[in-house]
N, C-alpha and C positions, 0 to 999 in steps of 0.2 A: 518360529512364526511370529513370538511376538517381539522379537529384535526386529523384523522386517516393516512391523506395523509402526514400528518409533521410527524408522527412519524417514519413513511418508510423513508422517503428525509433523518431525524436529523441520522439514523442509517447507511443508505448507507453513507455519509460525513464520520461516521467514520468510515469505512473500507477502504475508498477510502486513508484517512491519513494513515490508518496504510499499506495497500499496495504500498505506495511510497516510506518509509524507507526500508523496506523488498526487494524493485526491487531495489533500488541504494547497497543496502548489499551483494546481489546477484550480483552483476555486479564488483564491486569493489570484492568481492570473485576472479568471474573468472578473472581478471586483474590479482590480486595475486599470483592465479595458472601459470595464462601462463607468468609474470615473474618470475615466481621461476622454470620452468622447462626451 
């Protein structure tokens, strides 16, 4: 059981990485917008 509980944890880790670049891209997007208008 707790082989099964690492394989949940090691997969959330990497989504939690990949939604950190993705929110700073999106934010630095809308900066860009609202200086270009």
């Amino acid at each position: 059981m707790n082989s099964s509980s690492q394989t949940p944890g090691r997969g959330q880790q990497s989504s939690g990485q990949k939604t950190i670049p993705l929110a700073a891209s999106y934010k630095l997007r809308t900066l860009y917008i609202l200086l270009n208008v």
